[in-house]
C-alpha positions in Angstrom: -7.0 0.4 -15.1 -8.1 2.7 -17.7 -6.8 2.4 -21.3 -5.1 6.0 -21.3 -3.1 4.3 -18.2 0.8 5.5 -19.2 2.0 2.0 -18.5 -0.1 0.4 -20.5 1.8 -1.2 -23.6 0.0 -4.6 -24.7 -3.5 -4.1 -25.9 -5.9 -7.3 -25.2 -5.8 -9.6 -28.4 -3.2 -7.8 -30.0 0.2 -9.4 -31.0 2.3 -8.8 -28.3 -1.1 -9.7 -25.7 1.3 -12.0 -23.8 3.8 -9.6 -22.7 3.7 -6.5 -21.1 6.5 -3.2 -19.9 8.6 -3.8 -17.6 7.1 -6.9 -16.4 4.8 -5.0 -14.3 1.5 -6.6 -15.9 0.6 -10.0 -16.9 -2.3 -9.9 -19.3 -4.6 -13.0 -19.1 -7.3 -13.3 -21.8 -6.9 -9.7 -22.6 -6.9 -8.8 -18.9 -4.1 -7.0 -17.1 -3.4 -7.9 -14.0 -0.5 -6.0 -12.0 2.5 -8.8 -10.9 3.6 -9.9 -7.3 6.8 -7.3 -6.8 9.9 -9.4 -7.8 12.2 -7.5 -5.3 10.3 -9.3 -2.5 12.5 -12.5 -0.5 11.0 -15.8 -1.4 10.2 -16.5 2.1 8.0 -13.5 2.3 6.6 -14.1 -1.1 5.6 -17.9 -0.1 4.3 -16.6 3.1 2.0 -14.0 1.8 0.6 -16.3 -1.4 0.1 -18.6 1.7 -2.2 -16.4 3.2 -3.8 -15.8 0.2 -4.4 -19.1 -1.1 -6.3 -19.4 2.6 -8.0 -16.9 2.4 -9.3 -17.1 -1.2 -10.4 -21.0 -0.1 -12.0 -19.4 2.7 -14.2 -16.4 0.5 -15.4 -19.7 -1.5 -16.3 -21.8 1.9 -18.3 -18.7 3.4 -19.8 -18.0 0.5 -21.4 -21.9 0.2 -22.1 -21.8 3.6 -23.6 -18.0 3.3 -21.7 -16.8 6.3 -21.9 -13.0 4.9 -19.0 -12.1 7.9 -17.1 -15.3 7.1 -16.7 -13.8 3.5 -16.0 -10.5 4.6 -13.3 -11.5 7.2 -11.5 -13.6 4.4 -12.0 -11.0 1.8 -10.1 -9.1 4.3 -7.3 -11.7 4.2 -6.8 -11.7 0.6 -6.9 -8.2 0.3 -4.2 -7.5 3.0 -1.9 -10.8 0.8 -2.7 -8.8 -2.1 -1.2 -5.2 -0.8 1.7 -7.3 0.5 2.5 -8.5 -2.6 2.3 -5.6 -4.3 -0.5 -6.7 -6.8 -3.0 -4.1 -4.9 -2.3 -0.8 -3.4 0.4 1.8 -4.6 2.2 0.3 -7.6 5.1 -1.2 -6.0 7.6 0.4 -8.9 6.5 3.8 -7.2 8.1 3.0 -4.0 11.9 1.9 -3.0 12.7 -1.4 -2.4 13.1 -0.7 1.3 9.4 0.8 1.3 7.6 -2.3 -0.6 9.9 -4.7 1.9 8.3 -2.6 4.8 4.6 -2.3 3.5 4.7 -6.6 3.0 6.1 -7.2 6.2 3.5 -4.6 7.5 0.8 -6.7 5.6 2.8 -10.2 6.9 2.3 -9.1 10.3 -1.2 -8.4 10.0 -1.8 -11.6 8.4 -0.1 -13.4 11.6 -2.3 -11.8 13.7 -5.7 -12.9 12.5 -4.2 -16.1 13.2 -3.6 -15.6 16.5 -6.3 -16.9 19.6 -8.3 -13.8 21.1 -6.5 -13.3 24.0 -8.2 -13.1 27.6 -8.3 -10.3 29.9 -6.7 -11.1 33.3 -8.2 -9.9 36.6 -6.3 -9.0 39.5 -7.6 -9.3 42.9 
């Protein structure tokens, strides 16, 4: 985010460093960092940070085992939790409510799916 960035309100050390507009940011030793979208269900919310927490746990595990596509396949993960929550991507106060419900059931679904088993190609004879 640059500093010219229109929504940009709290400056980093300044006196209101602990609040933000519109409770779009939270600012974290002078950081700002965009908030999970508060229209989203608590189910959905708790499923996505689930996937997250996973696949953060997994970057660190690759990353001490050096497993280079270990890293990048749960970088993956945590990016796709990220977009779902809103906290990457379009800024979710852009979009309807309907939209950002969509894009992290979208991102939900996708999640689901790197959890499934490959599945196996049937013959017939």
């Amino acid at each position: 985010m640059s500093p010219n960035d229109e929504t940009a309100s709290a400056q980093p050390g300044g006196p209101d460093s602990e609040t933000t507009d519109d409770e779009r940011w939270l600012v974290v030793n002078g950081r700002r960092w965009r908030r999970t979208d508060p229209s989203l269900p608590e189910d959905v919310v708790a499923a996505l940070k689930s996937h997250l927490g996973r696949g953060r746990s997994g970057v660190g595990t690759a990353k001490k085992d050096a497993d280079n596509d270990a890293v990048a396949a749960a970088r993956r993960r945590v990016g796709l939790a990220k977009h779902g929550l809103g906290e990457r991507g379009p800024y979710w106060w852009d979009d309807t409510p309907a939209d950002r419900l969509e894009r992290a059931h979208q991102a939900l679904a996708e999640l689901d799916a790197l959890d499934e088993p490959p599945s196996t190609s049937r013959t017939s004879s």
